[in-house]
C-alpha positions as CSV (number, residue, x, y, z in Angstrom):
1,X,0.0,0.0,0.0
2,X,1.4,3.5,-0.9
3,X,2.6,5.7,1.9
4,X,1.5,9.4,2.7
5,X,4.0,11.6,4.1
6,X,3.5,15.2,5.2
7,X,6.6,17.6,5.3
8,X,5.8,21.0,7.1
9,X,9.2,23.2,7.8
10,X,9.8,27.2,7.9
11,X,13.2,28.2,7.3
12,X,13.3,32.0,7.8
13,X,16.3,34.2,6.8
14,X,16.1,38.1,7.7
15,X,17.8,41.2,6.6
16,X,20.0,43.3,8.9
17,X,19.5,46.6,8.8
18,X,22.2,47.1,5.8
19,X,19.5,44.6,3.6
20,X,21.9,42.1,4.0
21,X,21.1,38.5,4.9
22,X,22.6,36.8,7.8
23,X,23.8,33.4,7.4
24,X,21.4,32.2,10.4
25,X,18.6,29.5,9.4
26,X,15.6,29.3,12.4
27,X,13.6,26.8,12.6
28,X,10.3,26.8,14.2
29,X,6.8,25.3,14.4
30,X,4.3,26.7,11.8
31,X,1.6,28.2,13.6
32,X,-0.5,27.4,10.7
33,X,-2.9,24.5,10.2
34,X,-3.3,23.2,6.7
35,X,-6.6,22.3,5.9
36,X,-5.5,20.3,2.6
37,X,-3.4,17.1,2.6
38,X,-0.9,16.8,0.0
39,X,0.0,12.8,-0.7
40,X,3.1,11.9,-1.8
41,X,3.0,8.3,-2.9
42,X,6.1,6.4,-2.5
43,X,5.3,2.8,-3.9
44,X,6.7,1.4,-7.1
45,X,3.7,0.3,-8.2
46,X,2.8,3.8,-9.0
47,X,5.9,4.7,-10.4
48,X,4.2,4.5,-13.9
49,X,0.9,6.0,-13.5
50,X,-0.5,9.2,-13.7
51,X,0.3,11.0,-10.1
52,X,-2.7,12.3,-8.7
53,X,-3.8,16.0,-9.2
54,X,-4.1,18.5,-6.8
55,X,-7.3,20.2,-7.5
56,X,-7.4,22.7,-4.4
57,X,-5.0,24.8,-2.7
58,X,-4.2,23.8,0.6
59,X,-6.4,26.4,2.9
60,X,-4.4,27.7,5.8
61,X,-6.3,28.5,9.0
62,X,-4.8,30.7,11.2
63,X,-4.3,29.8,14.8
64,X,-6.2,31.1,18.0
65,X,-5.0,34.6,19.3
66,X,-4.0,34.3,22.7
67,X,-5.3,36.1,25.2
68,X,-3.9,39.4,26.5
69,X,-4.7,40.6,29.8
70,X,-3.7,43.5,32.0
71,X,-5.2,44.9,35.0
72,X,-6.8,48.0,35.7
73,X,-4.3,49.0,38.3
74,X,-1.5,47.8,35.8
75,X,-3.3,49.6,33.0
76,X,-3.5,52.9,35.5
77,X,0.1,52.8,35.7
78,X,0.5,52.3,32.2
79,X,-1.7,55.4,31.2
80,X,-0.2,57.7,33.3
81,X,3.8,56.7,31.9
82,X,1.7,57.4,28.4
83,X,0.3,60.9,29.3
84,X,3.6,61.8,30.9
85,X,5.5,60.8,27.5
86,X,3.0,62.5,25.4
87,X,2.4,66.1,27.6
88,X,5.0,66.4,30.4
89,X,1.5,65.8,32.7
90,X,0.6,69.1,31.9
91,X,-3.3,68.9,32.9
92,X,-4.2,72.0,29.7
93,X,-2.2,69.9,27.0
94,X,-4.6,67.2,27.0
95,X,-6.1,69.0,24.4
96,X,-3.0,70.3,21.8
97,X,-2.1,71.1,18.3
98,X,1.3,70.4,17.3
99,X,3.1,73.2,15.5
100,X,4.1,71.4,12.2
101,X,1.1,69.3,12.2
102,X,-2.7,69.8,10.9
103,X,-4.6,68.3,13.2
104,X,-5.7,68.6,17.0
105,X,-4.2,66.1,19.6
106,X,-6.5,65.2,22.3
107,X,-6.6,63.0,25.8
108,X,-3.7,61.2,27.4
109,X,-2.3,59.3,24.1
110,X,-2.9,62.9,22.0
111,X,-5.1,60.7,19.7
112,X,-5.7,63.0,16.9
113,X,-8.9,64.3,15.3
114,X,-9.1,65.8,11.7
115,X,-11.3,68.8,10.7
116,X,-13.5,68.3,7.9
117,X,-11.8,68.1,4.3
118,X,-8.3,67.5,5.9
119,X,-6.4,65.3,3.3
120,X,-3.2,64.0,5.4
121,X,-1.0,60.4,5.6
122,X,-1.5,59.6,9.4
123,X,-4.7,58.3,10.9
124,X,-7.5,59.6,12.8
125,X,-7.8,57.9,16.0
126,X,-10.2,60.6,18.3
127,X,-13.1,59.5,17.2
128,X,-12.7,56.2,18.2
129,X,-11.8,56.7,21.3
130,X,-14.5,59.0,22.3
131,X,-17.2,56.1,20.9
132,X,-15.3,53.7,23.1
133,X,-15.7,56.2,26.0
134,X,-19.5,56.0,25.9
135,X,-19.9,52.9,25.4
136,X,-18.6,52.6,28.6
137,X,-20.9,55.0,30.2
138,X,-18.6,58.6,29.7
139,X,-20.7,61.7,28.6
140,X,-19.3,64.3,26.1
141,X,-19.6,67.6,26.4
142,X,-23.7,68.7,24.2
143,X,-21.6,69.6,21.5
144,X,-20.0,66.3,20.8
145,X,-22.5,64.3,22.2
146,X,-23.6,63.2,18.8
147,X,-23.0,60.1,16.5
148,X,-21.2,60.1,14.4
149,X,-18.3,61.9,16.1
150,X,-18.2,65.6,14.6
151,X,-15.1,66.5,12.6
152,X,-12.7,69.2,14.8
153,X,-14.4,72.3,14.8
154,X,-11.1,74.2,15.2
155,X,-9.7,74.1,11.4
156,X,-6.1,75.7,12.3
157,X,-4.0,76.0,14.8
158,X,-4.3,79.7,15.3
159,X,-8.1,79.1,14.9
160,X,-7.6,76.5,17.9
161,X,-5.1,78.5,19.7
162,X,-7.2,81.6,19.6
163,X,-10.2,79.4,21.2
164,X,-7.8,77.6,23.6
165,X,-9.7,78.6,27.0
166,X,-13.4,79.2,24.8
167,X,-16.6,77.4,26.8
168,X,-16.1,74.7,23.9
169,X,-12.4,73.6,24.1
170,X,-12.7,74.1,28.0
171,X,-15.8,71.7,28.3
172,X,-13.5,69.4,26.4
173,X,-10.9,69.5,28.4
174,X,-12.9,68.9,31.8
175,X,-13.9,65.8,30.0
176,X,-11.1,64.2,29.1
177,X,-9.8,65.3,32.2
178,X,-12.6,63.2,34.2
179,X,-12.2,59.9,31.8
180,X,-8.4,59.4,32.6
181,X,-8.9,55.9,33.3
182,X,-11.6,54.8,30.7
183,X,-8.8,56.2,28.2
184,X,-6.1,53.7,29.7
185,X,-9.1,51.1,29.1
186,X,-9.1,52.2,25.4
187,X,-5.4,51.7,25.1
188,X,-5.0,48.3,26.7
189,X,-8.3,47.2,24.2
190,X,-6.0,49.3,20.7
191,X,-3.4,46.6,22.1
192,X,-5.5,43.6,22.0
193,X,-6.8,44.5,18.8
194,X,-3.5,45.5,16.9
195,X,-2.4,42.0,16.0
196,X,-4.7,40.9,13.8
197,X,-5.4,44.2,12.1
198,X,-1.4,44.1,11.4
199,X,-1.7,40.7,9.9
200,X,-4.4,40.8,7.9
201,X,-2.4,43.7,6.4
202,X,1.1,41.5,5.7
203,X,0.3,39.8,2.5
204,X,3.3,37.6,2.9
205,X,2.3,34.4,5.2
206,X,6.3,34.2,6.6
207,X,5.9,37.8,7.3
208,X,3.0,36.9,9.4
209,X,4.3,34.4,10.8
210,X,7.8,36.1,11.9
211,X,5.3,38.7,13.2
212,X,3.0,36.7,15.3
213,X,6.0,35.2,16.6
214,X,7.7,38.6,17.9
215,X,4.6,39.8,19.0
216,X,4.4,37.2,21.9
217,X,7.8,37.0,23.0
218,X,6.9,40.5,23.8
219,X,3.9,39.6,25.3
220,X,5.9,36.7,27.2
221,X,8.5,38.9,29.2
222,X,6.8,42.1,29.4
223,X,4.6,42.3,32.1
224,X,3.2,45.5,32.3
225,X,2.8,45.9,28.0
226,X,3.7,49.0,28.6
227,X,6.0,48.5,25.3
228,X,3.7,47.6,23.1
229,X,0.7,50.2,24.8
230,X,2.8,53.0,24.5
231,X,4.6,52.1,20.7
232,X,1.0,51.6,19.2
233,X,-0.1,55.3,21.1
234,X,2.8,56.6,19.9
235,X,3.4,55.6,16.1
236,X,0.3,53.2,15.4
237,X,-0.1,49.5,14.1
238,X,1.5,50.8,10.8
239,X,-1.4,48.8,8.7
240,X,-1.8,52.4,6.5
241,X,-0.3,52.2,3.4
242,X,-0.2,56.2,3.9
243,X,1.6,56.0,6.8
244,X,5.1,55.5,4.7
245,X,7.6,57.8,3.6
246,X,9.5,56.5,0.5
247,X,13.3,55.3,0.9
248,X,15.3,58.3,-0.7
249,X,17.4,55.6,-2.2
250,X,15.3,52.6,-3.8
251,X,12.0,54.6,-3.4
252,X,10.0,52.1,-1.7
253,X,7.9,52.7,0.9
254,X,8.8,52.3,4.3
255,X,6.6,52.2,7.3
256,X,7.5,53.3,11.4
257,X,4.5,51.8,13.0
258,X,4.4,48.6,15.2
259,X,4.3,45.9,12.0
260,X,7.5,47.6,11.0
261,X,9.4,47.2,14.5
262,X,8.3,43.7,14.4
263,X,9.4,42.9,11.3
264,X,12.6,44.6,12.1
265,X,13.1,42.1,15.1
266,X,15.1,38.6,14.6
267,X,15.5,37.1,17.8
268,X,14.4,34.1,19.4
269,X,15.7,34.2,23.4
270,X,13.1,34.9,25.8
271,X,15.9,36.7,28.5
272,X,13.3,39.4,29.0
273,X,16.1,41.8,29.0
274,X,17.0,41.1,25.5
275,X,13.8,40.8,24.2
276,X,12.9,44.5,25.8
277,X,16.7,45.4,24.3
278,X,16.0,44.3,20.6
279,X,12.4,45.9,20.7
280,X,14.1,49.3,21.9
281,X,16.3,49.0,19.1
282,X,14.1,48.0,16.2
283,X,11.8,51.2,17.2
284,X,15.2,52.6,17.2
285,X,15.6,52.1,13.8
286,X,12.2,52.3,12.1
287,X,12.2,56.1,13.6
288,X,15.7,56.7,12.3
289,X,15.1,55.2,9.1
290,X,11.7,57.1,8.5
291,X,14.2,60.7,9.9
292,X,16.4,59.9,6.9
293,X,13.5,58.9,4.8
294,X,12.2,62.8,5.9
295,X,14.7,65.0,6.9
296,X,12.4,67.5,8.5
297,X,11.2,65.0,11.3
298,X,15.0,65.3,12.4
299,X,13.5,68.0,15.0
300,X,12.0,65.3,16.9
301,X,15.0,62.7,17.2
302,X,16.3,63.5,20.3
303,X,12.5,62.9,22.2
304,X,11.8,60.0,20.0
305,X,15.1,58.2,20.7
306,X,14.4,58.6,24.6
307,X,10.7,57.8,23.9
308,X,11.7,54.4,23.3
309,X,14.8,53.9,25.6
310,X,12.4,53.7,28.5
311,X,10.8,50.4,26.7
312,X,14.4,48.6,27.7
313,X,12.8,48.2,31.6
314,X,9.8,47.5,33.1
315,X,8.1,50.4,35.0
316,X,8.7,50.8,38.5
């Protein structure tokens, strides 16, 4: 009788940051299931008749998220190392508008919120949050009390400036002031979610897979996520093909959000010191890669680099 064998292997090789390979092979399980069965049949007898023909692609399933849990005092702790990166703790820059940027930054992770028409690469991520907040019970100001979330009635930052202590922006801030802790909530849920919205976006399954993987040694040795929490506040998933700048020398496009730090990542220990090490330094690198992609951002180097030193320890 013919034998079936079944041969399931994932030899991954990486680029270093000069786009060259290293010589180092990794084997690992496939998180992966195939649904399909491929027969390779081994007998002599067959040797001379027709081999049988596949007639459907093996489907592959993907495999369970785990779950990722973190509690509210955790979370708390969290938040308030987020707000303090973002504003200093300055209690009136919970509602900003960077100088060189188009848009109003709001709450404890600045999420940002567009005004109506405004055409621009990064992603609105106020409104969002706000829905989260009263769907857990919060209640916005009359003016934004509405569904769906207004666009920023401010249009400039003069415009917003000029209206920073108006009854409007001032109700706003009292709010977000008063929903410190549902906004923590909303950040520990954006990290739940980020994973599979960053690999439905990798067309590549051993991109996926080499993604999936660094995302839960992460997971495994950092107690407090406050990595991963802060990163995603901080630069996003990186799932927007507009979120890119194009490399001044080949002119693809290049990414500085979460996906890109992971993909950037090649380890395998699970020393929680070097995993919270090489995570420091691929965010190093995706946010000195997308300076040089644009040279302007170079202002911001100095806080960005420290931003992501304090992901080498866990918070005290």
């Amino acid at each position: 009788m013919p034998r079936a064998t079944m041969h399931f292997s994932m030899i991954e090789r990486w680029p270093n940051e000069h786009g060259e390979h290293e010589g180092q092979n990794v084997l690992r399980l496939n998180p992966f299931v195939a649904s399909g069965i491929i027969l390779v049949l081994t007998s002599p007898a067959f040797a001379t008749e027709t081999p049988p023909v596949l007639v459907e692609e093996p489907k592959l399933v993907a495999a369970p998220m785990r779950s990722i849990e973190i509690s509210q005092d955790l979370a708390e702790k969290v938040g308030q190392k987020v707000w303090l990166n973002e504003t200093g703790g300055d209690r009136e820059a919970i509602t900003a508008w960077n100088t060189t940027e188009d848009f109003a930054s709001l709450g404890i992770g600045h999420f940002i919120w567009f005004s109506e028409g405004l055409d621009t690469r990064f992603r609105e991520s106020f409104p969002a949050m706000l829905e989260f907040l009263r769907s857990r019970g919060a209640k916005p100001p009359a003016w934004l009390d509405v569904s769906p979330v207004p666009p920023c009635p401010w249009k400039t930052q003069q415009e917003f400036r000029r209206e920073f202590y108006s009854p409007k922006m001032t109700s706003l801030r009292r709010f977000l002031l008063e929903t410190v802790d549902l906004q923590v909530q909303y950040l520990a849920q954006r990290t739940k979610a980020a994973l599979p919205k960053i690999l439905d976006s990798l067309p590549n399954a051993d991109d996926r897979l080499h993604v999936r993987r660094q995302f839960y040694r992460l997971v495994g040795v950092s107690q407090d996520l406050y990595p991963l929490i802060d990163y995603i506040n901080f630069k996003g998933e990186g799932i927007s093909d507009k979120e890119t700048f194009p490399n001044r020398r080949t002119g693809e496009p290049e990414g500085w959000g979460l996906k890109d730090v992971l993909l950037a990542m090649n380890g395998t220990s699970e020393d929680p010191k070097q995993v919270l090490a090489e995570f420091a330094d691929a965010a190093r690198f995706a946010l000195k890669r997308r300076i040089s992609n644009n040279p302007p951002d170079k202002r911001w180097q100095r806080g960005w680099l420290a931003r992501v030193e304090t992901y080498r320890r866990p918070l005290r």
